[in-house]
N, C-alpha and C positions, 0 to 999 in steps of 0.2 A: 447519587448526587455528589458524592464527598471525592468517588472517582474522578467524574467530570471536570473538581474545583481543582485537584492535585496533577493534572493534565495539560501538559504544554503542549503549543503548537509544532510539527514536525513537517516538513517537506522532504517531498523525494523527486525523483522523477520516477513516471510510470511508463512504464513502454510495453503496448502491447500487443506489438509483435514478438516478444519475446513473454508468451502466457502470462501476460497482466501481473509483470514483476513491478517492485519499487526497489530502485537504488537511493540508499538513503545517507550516505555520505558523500559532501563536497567533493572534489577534486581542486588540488592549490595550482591554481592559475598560469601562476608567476605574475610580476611584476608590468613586465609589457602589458601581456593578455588582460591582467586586471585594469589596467588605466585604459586600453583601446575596448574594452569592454562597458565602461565607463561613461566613455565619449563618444563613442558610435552605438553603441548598445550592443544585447549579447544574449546570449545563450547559456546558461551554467551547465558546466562540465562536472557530473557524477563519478566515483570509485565505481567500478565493476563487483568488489562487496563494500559492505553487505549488502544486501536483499532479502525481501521480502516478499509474499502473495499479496497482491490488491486488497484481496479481502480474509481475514482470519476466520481462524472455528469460533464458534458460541462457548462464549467459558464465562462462568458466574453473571450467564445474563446479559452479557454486552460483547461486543466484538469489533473490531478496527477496520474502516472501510478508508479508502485513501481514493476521495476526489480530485480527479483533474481538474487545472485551469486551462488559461488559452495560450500560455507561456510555452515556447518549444522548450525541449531541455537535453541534455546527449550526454550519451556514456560512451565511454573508450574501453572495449571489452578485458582490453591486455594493460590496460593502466598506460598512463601518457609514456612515448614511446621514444620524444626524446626531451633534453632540454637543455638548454644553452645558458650558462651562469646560475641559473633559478632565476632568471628574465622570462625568459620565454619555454615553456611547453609547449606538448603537441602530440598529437597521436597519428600514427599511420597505419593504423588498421581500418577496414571498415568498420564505422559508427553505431550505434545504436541512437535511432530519434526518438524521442518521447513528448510528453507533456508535465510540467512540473505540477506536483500535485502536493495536497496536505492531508495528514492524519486526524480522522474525526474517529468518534466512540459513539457507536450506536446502541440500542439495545435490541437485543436477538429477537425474531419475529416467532416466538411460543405459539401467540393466538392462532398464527393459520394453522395450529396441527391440534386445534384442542376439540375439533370433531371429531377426530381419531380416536383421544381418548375418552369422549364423553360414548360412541359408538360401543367399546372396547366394553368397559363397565357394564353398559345396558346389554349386550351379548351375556357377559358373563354371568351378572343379575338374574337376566331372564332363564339360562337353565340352570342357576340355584335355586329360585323358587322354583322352577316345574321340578326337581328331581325333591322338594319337602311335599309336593302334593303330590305324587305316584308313591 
């Protein structure tokens, strides 16, 4: 609980095409890009790092899944490629497309495997007692 309440909200973009990475730093615009971004609408442009897996390991019970929305979102693999006064950037490589997505804390799914361990027990149980009766 106390994780949950010390937990801000994070966005990335997810792209997965690229094994269900999250690029999770902006990339700065510039000036132009941000106002025509503005007024026409836009797309936000991601750093190539960091990165992240979609979804983490289980550690202390909880682990980080990163939800897609419907928002496109693109990464510049080689970081923007040129730029003109810090007006305008740009990339010219091929892109990566994504979905922008946000970081949630789930709690790890234990119960599907507690058959295993209840199994496990009852194995081991059952020939402790038969080896005190022979």
């Amino acid at each position: 609980m106390l994780l949950n309440l010390c937990s801000s909200a994070q966005s990335g973009c997810l792209v997965a095409a690229n094994n269900d990475t999250v690029y999770t730093e902006r990339e700065n615009s510039g000036l132009v890009n941000a106002v025509l971004s503005i007024v026409f609408g836009g797309n936000p442009v991601y750093k190539p790092n960091p990165s992240e897996p979609s979804t983490s390991a289980c550690i202390s019970f909880s682990q980080t899944k990163w939800l897609a929305t419907t928002q496109n979102c693109t990464v510049c693999p080689a970081g923007y490629s040129y730029n003109f006064l810090g007006a305008v950037n740009g990339c010219q490589t091929t892109t990566y497309v994504g979905k922008v997505a946000n970081k949630t804390i789930v709690q790890c799914d234990l119960d599907d495997y507690s058959w295993l361990f209840a199994t496990a027990t009852g194995a081991f149980g059952f020939l402790f007692i038969r080896r005190q009766i022979i």
